[in-house]
C-alpha positions in Angstrom: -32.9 9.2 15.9 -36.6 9.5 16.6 -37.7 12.6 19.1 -40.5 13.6 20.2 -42.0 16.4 17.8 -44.9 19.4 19.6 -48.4 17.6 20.5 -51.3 19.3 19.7 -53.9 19.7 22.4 -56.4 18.3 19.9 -55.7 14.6 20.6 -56.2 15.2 24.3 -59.9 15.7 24.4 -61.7 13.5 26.1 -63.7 11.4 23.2 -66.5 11.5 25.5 -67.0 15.2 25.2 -66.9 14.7 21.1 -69.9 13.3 18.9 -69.4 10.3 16.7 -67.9 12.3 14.0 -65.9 14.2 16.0 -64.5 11.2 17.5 -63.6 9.2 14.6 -61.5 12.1 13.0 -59.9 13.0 16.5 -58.8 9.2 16.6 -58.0 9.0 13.1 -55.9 12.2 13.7 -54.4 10.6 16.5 -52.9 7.9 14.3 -50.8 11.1 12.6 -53.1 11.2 9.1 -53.9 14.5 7.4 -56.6 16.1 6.9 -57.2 14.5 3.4 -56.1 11.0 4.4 -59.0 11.4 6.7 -61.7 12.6 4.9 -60.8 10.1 2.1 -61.1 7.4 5.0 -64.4 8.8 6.4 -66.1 9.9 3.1 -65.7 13.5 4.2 -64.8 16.6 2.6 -61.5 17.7 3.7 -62.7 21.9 4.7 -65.5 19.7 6.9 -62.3 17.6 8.5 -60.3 20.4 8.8 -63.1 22.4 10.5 -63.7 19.3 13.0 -59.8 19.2 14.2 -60.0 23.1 14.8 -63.1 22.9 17.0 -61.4 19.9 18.9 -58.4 21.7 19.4 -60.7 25.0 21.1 -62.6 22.9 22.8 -59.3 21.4 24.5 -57.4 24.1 24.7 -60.9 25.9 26.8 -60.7 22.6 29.1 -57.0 23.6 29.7 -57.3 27.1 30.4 -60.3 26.6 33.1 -58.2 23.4 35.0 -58.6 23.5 39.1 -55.2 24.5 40.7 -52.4 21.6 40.9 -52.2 20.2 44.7 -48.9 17.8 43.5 -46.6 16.6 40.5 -44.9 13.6 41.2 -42.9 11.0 39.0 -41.2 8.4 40.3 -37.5 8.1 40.8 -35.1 6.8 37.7 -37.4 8.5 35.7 -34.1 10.1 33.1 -32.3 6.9 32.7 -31.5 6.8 29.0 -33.2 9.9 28.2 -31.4 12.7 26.5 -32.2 16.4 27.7 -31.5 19.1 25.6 -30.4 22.8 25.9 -32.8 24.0 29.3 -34.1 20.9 30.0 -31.0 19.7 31.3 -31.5 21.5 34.4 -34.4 19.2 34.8 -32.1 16.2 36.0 -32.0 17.6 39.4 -35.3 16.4 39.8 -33.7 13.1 39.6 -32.2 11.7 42.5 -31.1 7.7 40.8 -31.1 8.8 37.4 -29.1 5.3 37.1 -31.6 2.8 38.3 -34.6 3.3 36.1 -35.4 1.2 33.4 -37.2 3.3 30.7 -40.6 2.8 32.7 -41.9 5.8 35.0 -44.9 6.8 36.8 -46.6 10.1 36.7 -48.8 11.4 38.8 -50.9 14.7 38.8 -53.3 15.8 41.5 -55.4 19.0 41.5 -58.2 20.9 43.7 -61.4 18.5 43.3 -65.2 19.4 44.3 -66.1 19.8 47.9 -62.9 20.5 49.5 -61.8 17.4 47.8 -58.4 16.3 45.7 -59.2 15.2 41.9 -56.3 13.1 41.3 -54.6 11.0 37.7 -52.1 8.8 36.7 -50.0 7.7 33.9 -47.5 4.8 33.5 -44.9 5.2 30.9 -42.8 3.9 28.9 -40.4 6.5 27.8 -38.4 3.6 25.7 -40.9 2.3 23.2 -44.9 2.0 24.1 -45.5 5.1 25.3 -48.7 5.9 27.8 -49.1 2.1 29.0 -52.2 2.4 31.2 -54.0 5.4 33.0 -56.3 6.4 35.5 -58.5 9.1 36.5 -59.6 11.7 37.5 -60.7 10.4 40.8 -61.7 12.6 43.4 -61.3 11.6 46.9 -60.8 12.8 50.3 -57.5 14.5 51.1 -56.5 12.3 54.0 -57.2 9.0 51.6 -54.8 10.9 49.0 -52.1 10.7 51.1 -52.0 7.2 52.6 -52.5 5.8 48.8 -49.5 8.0 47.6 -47.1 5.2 48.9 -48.5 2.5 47.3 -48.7 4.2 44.3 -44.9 4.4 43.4 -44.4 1.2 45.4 -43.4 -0.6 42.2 -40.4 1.9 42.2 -37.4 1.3 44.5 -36.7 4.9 46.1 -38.8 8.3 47.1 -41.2 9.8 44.6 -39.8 12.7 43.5 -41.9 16.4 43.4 -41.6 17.7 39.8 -42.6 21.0 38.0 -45.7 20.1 35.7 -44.4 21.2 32.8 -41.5 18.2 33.1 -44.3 15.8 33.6 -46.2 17.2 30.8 -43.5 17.1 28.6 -42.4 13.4 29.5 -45.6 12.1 29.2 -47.0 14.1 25.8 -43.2 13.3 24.5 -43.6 9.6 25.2 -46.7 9.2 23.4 -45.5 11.0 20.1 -42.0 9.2 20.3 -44.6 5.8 20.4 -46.9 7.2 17.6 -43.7 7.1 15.4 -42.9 3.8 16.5 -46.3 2.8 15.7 -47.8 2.3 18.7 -50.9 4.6 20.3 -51.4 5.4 24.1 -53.7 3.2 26.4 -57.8 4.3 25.5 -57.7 5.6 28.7 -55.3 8.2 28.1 -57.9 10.2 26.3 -60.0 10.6 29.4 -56.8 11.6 31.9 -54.6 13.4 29.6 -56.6 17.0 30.1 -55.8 16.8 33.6 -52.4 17.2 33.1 -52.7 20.3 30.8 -51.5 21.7 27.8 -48.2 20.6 26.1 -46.1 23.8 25.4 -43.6 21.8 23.3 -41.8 20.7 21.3 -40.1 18.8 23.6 -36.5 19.2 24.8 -36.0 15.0 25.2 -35.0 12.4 23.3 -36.9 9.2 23.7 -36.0 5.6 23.8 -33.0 3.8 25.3 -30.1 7.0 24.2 -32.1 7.4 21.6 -33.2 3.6 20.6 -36.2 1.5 20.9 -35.7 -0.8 23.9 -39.0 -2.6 24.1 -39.4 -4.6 27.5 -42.3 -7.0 27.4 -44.9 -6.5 30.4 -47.3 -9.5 31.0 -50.2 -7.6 29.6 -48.0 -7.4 26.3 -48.6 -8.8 23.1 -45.0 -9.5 22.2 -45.5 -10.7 19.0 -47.5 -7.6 17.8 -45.0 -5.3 19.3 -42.0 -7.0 18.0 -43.3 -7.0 14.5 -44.1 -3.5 14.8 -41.0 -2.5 15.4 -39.4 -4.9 12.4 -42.3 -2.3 10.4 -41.5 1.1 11.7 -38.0 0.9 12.5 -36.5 -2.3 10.3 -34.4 -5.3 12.3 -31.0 -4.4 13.8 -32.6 -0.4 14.7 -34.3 -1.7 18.0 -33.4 -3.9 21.2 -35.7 -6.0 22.6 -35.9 -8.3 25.5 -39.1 -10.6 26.3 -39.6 -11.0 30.2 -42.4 -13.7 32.0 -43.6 -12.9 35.5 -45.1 -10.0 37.0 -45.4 -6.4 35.8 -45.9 -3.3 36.8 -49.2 -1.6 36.6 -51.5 1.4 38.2 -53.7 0.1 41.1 -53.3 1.9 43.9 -56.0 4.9 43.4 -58.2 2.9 41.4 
């Protein structure tokens, strides 16, 4: 049973804020190879790599520490279906009010103080079964009144209320997701690099087993490639260790603060 293991804060620094160097081995890191594998990859020395993922790491963990107050955590509702909480996360599912009608797929979405009186909001879709961080967005700073009319359409994709969460359940749902992915083989959205500091620091390790009660249940979106995935999955896991079911029509995706 795969779970998800403690995330580092050093693969959620924006690659903007990195040089090229820094960049490749943050991305290479990413992809879960050591220090060595890297260097060897890169034609580095593996002190110089090592050196690199430990400045990454304080310059996230600084970006964390200085973050504007949070405003609201939401997630949308059905967002436990399948999942496994452990020990003190279990208390968790009362933030759940149709833990039966979700589908493995969530949204997340963090707002804080912006500039100017204003509220700097992000979002993450997820898929808690297999692909991890599908797409992302932000942070977009807007007007408080324009917040709270797009909130709606936001979760409109989801049948129900969104739900008001602690941070740290969203943190650890959406960090959780994208290491139970990583093992799967599968890396978060290139956006997610940019939105991921907004949503802080990962205390870990997480207290949730991923996937469908525990299992890869990959559910094709129309911006998938099926093929790819499947035979991913035939890699990292092996046939008969995975469901899958291959869908056409429309799919769910984050537009409404865009």
């Amino acid at each position: 049973m795969l779970k998800a293991q403690r995330v580092g804060t050093w693969d959620t620094l924006p690659i903007a804020a990195m040089d090229a160097k820094d960049s490749a081995v943050a991305g290479l890191r990413a992809q879960g190879l050591t220090p060595k594998a890297i260097a060897r990859r890169l034609g580095m020395r593996p002190a110089e790599v090592s050196a690199i993922i430990q400045a990454n790491a304080a310059r996230a963990a600084a970006a964390f520490d200085t973050l504007p107050p949070l405003v609201d955590c939401f997630l949308s509702p059905g967002w436990s279906a399948g999942l496994g909480l452990e020990a003190n996360a279990c208390a968790w599912r009362d933030f759940d009010p149709a833990p039966d009608r979700g589908r493995g797929l969530m949204a997340v979405l963090v707002s804080r103080k912006g500039r100017y009186g204003k509220v700097s909001a992000t979002g993450y879709l997820v898929d808690a079964y297999c692909l991890g961080v599908k797409d992302a967005f932000g942070p977009r700073n807007m007007e408080e009144q324009r917040y709270r009319e797009l909130l709606p359409q936001f979760f409109a994709a989801f049948n129900g209320e969104r739900v008001l969460a602690p941070i740290e359940l969203a943190q650890t749902l959406v960090y959780g997701a994208v290491e139970y992915a990583r093992q799967l083989g599968f890396q978060p959205s290139p956006d997610f690099a940019v939105a991921a500091p907004h949503l802080g620091g990962f205390a870990g390790p997480a207290r949730i087993t991923f996937g469908d009660h525990g299992r890869p249940n990959y559910v094709s979106g129309p911006h998938d490639d099926a093929e790819r995935v499947v035979a991913t999955l035939r890699r990292t896991v092996g046939d008969g260790s995975f469901d899958c079911t291959i869908l056409g029509g429309p799919g769910t995706r984050l537009s409404a603060l865009h």
